[in-house]
C-alpha positions as CSV (number, residue, x, y, z in Angstrom):
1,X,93.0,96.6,108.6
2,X,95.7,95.6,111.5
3,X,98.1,93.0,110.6
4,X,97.0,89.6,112.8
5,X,99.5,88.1,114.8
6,X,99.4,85.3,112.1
7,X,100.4,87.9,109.4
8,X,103.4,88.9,111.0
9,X,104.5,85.5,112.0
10,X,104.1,85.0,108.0
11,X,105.9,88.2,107.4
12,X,108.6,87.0,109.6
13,X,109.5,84.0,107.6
14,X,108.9,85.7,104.6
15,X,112.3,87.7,105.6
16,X,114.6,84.5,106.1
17,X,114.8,84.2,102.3
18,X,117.9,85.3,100.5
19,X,116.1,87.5,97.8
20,X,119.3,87.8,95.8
21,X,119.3,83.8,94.5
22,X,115.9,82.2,93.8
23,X,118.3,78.8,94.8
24,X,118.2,79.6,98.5
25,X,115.8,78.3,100.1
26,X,115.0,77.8,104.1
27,X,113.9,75.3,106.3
28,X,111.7,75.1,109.2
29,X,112.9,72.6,111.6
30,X,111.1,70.4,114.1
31,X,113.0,72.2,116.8
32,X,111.4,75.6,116.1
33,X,108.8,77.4,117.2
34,X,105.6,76.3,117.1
35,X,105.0,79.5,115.5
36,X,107.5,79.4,113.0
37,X,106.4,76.0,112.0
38,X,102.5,77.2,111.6
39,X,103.7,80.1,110.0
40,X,105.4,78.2,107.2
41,X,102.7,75.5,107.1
42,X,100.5,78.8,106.3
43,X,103.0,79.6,103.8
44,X,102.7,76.9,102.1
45,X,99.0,76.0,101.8
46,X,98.6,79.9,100.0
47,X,101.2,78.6,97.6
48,X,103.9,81.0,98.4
49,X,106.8,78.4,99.4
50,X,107.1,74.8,97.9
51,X,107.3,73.1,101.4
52,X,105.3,72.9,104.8
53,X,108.3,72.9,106.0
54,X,109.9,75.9,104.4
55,X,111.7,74.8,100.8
56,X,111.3,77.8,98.0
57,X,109.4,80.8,97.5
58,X,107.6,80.4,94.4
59,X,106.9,82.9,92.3
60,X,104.2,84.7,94.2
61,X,105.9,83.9,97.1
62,X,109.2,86.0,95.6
63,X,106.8,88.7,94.8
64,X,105.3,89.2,98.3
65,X,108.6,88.4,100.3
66,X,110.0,91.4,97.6
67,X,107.6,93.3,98.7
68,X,107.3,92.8,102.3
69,X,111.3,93.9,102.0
70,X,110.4,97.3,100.4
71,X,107.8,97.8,102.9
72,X,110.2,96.5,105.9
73,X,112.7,99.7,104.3
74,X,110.1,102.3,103.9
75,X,109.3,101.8,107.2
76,X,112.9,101.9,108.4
77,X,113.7,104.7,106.8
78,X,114.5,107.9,108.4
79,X,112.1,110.9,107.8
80,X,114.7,113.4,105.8
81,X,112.8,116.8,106.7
């Protein structure tokens, strides 16, 4: 299954959240891209971040953006062979 266009847009705003303090949160101005702003509105309706416009990860929304990070460094990583 290929990641949509939509996913990665998701995945993208996933990775502006500070993982290290669940009292970080983010916000998606007006200004943006129109992208960035669907992307969050996304976000939001699947109950991973408390606003349309960015706010807090929830808790399943900690749990993916953890692991999209762990994915995002396996993928990074160097092949050691």
């Amino acid at each position: 299954m290929p990641y949509s266009p939509d996913i990665i847009e998701e995945l993208e705003i996933l990775s502006m959240f500070d993982l290290s303090s669940t009292q970080a949160g983010i916000k998606i101005h007006k200004t943006a891209m129109k992208t960035e702003i669907d992307a969050a509105k996304r976000l939001h309706k699947k109950g991973l971040v408390t606003q349309a416009d960015g706010g807090y990860l929830t808790t399943l929304g900690l749990e993916a953006a953890e692991h999209a990070e762990t994915l995002c460094r396996i993928l990074q990583a160097e092949k050691s062979t």
